[in-house]
C-alpha positions in Angstrom: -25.4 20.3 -27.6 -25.1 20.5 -23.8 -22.5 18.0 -22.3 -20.7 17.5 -18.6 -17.7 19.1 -18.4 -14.6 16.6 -19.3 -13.0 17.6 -16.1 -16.0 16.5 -14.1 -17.2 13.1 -15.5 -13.4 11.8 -15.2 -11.4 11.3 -12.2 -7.7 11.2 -12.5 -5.7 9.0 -10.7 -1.9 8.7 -10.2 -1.1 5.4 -8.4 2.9 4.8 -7.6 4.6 2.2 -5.5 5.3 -1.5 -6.3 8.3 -3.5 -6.6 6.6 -6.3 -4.8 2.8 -8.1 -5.1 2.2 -6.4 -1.5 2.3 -3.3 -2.9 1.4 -4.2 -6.6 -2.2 -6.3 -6.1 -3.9 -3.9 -3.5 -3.1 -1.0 -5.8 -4.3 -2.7 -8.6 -7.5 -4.2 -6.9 -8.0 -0.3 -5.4 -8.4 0.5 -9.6 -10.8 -1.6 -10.5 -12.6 -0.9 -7.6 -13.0 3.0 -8.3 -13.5 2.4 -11.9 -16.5 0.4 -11.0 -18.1 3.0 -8.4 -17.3 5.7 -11.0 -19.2 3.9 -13.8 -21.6 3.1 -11.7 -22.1 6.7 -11.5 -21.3 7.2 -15.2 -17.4 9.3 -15.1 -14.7 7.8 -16.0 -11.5 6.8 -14.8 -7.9 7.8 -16.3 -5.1 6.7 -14.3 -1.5 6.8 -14.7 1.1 4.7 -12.8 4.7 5.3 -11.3 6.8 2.4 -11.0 10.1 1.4 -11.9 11.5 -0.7 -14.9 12.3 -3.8 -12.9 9.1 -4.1 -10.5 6.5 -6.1 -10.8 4.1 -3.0 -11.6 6.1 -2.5 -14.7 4.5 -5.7 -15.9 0.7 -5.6 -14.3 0.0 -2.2 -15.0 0.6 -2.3 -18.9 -1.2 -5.7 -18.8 -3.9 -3.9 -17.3 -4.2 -1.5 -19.5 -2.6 1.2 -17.5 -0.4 3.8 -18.8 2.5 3.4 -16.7 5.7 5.5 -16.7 9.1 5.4 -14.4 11.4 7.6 -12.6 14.6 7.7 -11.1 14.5 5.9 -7.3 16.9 4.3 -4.7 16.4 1.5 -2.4 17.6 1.6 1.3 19.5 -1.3 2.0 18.5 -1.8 5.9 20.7 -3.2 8.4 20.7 -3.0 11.9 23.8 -1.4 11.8 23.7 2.4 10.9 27.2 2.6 10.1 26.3 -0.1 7.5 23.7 1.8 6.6 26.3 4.6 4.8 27.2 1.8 2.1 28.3 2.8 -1.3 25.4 1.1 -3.0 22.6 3.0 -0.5 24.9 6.1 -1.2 24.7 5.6 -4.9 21.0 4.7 -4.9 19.9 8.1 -3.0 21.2 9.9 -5.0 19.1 9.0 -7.5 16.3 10.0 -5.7 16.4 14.1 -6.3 15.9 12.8 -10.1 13.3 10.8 -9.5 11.5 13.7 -7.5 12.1 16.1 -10.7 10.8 13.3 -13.0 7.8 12.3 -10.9 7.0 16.3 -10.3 6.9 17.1 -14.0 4.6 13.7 -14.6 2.0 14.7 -11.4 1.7 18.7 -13.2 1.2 17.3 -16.6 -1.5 15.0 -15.4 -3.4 16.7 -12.8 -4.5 14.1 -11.0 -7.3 14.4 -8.8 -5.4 12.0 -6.5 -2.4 10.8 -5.6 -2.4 7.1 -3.9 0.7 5.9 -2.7 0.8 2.2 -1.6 4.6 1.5 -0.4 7.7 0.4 -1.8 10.6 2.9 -2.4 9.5 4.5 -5.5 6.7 5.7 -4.0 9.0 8.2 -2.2 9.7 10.4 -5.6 6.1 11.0 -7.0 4.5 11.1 -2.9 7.2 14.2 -3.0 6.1 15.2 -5.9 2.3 15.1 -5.0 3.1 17.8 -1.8 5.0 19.6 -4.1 2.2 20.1 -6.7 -0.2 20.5 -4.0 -2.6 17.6 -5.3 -4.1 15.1 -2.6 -1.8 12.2 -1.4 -3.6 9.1 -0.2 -0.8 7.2 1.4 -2.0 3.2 2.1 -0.6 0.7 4.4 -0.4 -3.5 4.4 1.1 -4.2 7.1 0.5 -3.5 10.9 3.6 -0.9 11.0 4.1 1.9 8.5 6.7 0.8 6.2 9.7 2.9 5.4 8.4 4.6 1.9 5.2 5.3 4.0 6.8 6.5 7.1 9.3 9.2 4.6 5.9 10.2 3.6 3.5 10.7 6.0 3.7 14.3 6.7 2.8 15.4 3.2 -0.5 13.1 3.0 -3.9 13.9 3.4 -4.9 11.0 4.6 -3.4 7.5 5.9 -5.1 4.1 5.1 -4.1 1.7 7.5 -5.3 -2.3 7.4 -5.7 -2.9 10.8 -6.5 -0.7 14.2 -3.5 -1.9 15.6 -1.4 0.4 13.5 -3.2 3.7 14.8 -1.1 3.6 18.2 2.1 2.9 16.3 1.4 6.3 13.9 3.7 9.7 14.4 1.6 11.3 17.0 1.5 14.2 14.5 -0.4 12.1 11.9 -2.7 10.0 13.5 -5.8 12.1 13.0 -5.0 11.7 9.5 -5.9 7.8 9.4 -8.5 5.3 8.5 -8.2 1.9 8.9 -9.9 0.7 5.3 -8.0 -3.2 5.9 -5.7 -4.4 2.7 -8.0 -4.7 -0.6 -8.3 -8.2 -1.1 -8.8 -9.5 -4.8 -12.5 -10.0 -5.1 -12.3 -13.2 -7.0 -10.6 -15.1 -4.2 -13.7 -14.4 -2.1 -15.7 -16.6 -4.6 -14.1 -20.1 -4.6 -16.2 -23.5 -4.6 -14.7 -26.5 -2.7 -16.1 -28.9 -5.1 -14.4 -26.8 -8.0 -11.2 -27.3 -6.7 -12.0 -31.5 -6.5 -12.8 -31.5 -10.1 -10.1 -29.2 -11.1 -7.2 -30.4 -10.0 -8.4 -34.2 -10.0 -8.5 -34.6 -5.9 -10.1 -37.7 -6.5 -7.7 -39.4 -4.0 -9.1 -37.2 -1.6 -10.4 -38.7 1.6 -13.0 -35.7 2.5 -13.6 -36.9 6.0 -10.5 -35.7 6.6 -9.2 -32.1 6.8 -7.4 -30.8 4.1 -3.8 -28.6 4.6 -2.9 -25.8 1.5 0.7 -25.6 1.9 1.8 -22.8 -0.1 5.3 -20.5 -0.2 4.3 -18.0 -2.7 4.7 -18.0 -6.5 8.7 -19.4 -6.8 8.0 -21.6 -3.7 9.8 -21.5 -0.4 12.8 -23.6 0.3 12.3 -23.6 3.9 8.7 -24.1 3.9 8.9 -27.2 1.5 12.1 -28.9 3.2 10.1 -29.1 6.4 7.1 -30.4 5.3 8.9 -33.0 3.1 10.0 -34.1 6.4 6.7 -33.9 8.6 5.0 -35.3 4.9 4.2 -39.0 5.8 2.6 -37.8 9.5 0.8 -35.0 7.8 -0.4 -37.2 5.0 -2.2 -39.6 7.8 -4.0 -37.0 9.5 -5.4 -34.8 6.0 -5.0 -34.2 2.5 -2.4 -32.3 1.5 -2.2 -29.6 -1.3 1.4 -28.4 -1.6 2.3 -25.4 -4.2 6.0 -26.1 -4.2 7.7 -23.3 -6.8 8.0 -24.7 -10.5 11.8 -25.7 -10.1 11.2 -27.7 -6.7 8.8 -30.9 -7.9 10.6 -33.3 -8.9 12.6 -33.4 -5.6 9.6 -33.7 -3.8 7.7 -35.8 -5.8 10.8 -38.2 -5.7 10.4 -37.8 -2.1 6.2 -38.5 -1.9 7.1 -41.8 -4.3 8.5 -44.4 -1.3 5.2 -43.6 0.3 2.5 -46.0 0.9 -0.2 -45.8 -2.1 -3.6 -44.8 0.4 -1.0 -41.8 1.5 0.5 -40.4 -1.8 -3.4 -40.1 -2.9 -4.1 -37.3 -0.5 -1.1 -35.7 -1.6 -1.5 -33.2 -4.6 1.5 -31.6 -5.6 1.8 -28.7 -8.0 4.4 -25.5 -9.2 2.0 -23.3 -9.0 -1.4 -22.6 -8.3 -3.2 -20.5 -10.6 -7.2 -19.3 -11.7 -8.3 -22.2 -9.2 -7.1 -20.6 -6.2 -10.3 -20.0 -4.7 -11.4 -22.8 -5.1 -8.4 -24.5 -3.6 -8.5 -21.7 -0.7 -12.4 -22.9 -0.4 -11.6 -26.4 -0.2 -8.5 -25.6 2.2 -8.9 -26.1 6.4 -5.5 -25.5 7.2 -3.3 -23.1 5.5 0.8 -22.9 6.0 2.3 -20.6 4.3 4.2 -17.2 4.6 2.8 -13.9 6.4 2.8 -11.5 4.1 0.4 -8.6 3.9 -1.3 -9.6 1.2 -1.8 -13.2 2.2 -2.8 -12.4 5.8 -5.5 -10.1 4.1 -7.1 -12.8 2.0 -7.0 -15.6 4.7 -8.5 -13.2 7.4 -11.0 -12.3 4.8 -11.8 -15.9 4.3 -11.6 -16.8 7.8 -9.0 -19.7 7.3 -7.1 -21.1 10.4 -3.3 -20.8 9.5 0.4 -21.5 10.7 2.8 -19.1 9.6 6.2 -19.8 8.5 7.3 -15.9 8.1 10.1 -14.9 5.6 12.8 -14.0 8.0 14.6 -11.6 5.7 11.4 -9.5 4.8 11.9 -5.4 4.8 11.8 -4.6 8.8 10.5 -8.4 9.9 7.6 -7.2 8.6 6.2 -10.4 8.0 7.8 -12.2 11.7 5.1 -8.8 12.8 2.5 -9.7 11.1 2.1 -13.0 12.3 2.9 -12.2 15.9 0.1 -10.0 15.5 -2.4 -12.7 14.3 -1.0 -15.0 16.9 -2.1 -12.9 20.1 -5.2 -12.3 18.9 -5.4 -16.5 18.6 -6.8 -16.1 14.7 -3.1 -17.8 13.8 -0.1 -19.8 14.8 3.3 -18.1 14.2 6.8 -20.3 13.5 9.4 -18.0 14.5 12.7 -18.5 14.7 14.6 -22.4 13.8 11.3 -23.7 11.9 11.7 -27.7 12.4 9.4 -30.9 10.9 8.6 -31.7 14.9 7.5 -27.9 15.2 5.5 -28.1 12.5 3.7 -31.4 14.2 3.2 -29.3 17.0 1.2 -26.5 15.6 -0.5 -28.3 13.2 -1.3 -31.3 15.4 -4.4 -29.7 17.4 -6.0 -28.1 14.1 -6.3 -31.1 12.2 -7.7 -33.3 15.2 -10.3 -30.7 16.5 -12.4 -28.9 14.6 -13.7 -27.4 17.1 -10.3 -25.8 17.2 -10.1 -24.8 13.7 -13.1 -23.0 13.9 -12.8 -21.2 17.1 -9.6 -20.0 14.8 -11.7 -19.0 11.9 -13.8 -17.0 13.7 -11.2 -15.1 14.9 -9.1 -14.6 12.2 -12.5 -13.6 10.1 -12.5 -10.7 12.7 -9.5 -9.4 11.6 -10.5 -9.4 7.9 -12.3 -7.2 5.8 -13.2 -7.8 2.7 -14.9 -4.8 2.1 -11.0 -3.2 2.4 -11.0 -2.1 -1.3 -14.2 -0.3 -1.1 -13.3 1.5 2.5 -9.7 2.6 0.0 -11.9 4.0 -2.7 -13.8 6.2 -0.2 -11.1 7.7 1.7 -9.5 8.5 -2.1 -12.7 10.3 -3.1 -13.7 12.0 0.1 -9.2 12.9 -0.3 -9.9 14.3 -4.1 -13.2 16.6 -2.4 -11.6 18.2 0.4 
């Protein structure tokens, strides 16, 4: 009986990096999108992933049905300080990291991947190592506009460098440039796919007046404290100029609700208030106008995608003011407004103010924040990882 070759109908995979969903959900959506070109094709996918114990990938991948192992790593605790820099805990933590480079080497020789893709977070550094020392392919990708720190420690041994946006090519080592692509951050395809109407029927927005824009006010999974406390405040003005949907963080909604109570009855019916947002998402980012939320990678990715006007309120302690970057970067291109610094209620008025009384406004947004998006990121990844695996 004649048969293909094992070797040649599967492709082999070692994804590592994590810790956070920035690095977690591209990787992840990169996956499922290579599974789905290979199939189409008839091979197979076998993938392995390198994570740590207490990331988040420790949790998705095996949920996923992903082998997943670990390894020894360190994180740099950053400071703008170098002599702060020389702290006992960084000094303990890197020295970690010469076990987590044996560990990873022996896992990347007994697989054999055909590729190694690297997508950030510090325990990428150990099996991206371990990938130049084995001499198999290292795909290195980047979310954010500048290469983070993992990436950066790793950029001389890829073979190629996905960034998300053409603004990161001038920032690139000189010595490395030639090496990248911009592919954009792989956006979860589902969130492409939301209805409006779904997200009316869904979550009961019966209350809603439609003739009026609506405002998703979200801070990520747990919530933001900063990003709820001033929009408590600006709540009664923002309730008569839209509807508001307001993912607060499970343990923040019964202050808040407590708060929405004293308000008049016609105003606390635009108001939907909620923990967490889950499988309706589309559909709520559908329905959605006006978006305030953080400025992560990921999320700049999905709203650009989608084309959705935003004001961001970035995390100020994010790794590098990454996220303070990527808004910046959103905001001179006029696709975004960016809260930097003391975010106040009468701030928030001020940026929110012209998008919810012009729509004309909100759109000339859209339009330019859907030029920054690509929602074809995922399958721009999966080429550069195959034409990496057939050099």
């Amino acid at each position: 009986m004649n048969s293909a070759p094992q070797l040649a109908s599967t492709f082999r995979l070692i994804v590592t990096g994590g810790g956070t969903g920035g690095h977690t959900y591209p990787a992840l959506t990169a996956i499922r999108t290579l599974q789905e070109r290979l199939s189409a094709d008839g091979r197979a996918l076998d993938v392995l992933w390198i994570g740590t114990a207490a990331g988040l990938e420790a949790r998705v991948a095996p949920a996923e049905g992903i082998a997943f192992a670990t390894v020894a790593t360190g994180k740099i605790r950053r400071s703008s300080n170098p002599l702060k820099m020389l702290s006992a805990a960084n000094m303990k933590d890197m020295a970690r990291v010469p076990l987590g480079v044996v560990q990873a080497r022996k896992l990347v020789a007994d697989f054999r991947p055909d590729v190694v893709l690297a997508t950030g977070g510090y325990v990428a550094v150990p099996a991206g190592l371990a990938a130049r020392m084995c001499r198999r392919p290292l795909v290195l990708h980047e979310q954010t506009v500048r290469l983070g720190l993992a990436n950066r420690k790793l950029a001389g041994s890829a073979t190629r460098i996905a960034v998300s946006s053409e603004s990161s090519l001038p920032l690139l080592p000189e010595a490395v440039r030639g090496l990248a692509v911009v592919t954009g951050n792989p956006v979860r395809p589902q969130v492409l796919t939301g209805h409006a109407d779904k997200a009316i029927d869904a979550l009961g927005l019966h209350g809603f007046d439609r003739r009026l824009p609506t405002v998703y006010v979200t801070g990520g999974a747990q919530g933001a404290q900063q990003i709820n406390g001033v929009v408590s405040e600006a709540l009664a003005w923002l309730l008569e100029r839209a509807n508001v949907i307001h993912q607060c963080g499970g343990d923040k909604v019964e202050g808040l609700r407590e708060h929405a109570a004293v308000l008049p009855q016609a105003l606390r019916n635009r108001y939907y208030l909620t923990g967490f947002v889950g499988p309706e998402l589309p559909d709520v980012l559908a329905l959605a106008d006006v978006v305030v939320s953080r400025s992560g990678a990921g999320t700049l990715a999905e709203l650009t995608a989608l084309g959705k006007p935003a004001v961001f309120i970035p995390l100020a302690t994010s790794a590098g003011n990454e996220q303070a970057h990527n808004a910046r970067h959103l905001e001179e291109a006029g696709a975004a407004v960016a809260l930097l610094g003391d975010v106040t209620a009468d701030r928030l008025k001020d940026a929110l103010g012209p998008l919810l009384t012009d729509a004309a406004r909100r759109e000339a947004m859209a339009l330019r924040a859907r030029a920054h998006g690509r929602p074809d990121a995922a399958d721009r990844l999966v080429d550069v990882i195959l034409s990496a695996a057939s050099d």
